[in-house]
N, C-alpha and C positions, 0 to 999 in steps of 0.2 A: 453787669447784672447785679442790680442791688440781693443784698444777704437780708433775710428774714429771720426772726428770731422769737420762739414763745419764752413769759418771765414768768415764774411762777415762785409764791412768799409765803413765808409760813413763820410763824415766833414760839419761841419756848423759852420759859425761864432755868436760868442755871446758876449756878455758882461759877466762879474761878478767882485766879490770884496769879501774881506776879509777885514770886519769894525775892527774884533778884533786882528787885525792882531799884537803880540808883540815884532817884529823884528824892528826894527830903520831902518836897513840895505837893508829892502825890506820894509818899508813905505809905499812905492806909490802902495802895492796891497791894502789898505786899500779902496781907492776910485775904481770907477767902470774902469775894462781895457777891455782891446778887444782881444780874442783869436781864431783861428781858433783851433775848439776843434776837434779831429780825435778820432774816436768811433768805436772799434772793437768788435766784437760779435761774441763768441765762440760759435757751437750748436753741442750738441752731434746728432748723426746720427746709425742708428742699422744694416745698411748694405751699400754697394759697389754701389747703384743703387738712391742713395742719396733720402732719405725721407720726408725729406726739398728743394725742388730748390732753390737754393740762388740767380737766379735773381730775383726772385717770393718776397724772404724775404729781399734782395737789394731793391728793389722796395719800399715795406712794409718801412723797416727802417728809408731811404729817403723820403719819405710822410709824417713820423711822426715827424722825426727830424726837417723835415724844417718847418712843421707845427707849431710844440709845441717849438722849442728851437730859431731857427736861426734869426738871425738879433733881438734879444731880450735882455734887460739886466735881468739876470738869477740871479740876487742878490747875496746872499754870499753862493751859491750852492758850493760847491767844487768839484774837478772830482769823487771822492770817492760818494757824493753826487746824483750826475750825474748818474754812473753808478746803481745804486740802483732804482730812480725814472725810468731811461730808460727802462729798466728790469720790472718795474711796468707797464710803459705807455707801452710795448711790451705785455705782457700779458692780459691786460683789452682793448686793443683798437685793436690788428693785428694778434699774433698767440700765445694762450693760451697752448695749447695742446704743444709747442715747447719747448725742451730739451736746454735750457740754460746753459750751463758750465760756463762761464765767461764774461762778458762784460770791456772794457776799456776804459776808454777818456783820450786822452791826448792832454795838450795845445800844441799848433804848433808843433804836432808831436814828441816833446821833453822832456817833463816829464809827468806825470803824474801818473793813479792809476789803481790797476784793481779789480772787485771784483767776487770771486768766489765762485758761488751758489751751 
């Protein structure tokens, strides 16, 4: 039986840094830089008729994110970071009870991490 899954994205810009950072080459993440972080959220779903509405948790996500992350410097979080804490502040503050398969953030859309629960 194939697995179904709603994605649901959302962006906010933040600060962060990487103090121990032992690259010469990329140096300057050691001091604080500025990212538009793009945050994808995988939810398992058990039928056709979607048991989650995803503007409902659109909504949820983007309340939380601007609230708890954006326009802030986020210290030496990393995206891997990031998605672990998201995945906590989603479960204790908006939908507990919700089927998380994977969350991801990535800096300007270009790299980043995903972590899957």
């Amino acid at each position: 039986m194939p697995e179904t899954f709603i994605i649901v994205k959302d962006q906010f810009p933040a600060l962060h840094s990487w103090p121990g950072c032992p690259y010469e080459e990329v140096a300057f993440l050691r001091n604080p830089h500025r990212h538009i972080f793009h945050v994808t959220v995988k939810i398992r779903v058990n039928h056709d008729d979607r048991d989650v509405e995803f503007f409902m948790f659109k909504n949820a996500l983007s309340d939380m994110l601007h609230s708890l992350y954006a326009n802030r410097d986020l210290g030496s979080m990393s995206c891997e970071m990031m998605c672990n804490k998201i995945k906590q502040d989603l479960g204790y503050n908006y939908f507990s009870a919700v089927d998380i398969h994977s969350i991801s953030v990535f800096e300007d859309d270009e790299n980043g991490a995903e972590v899957v629960f």
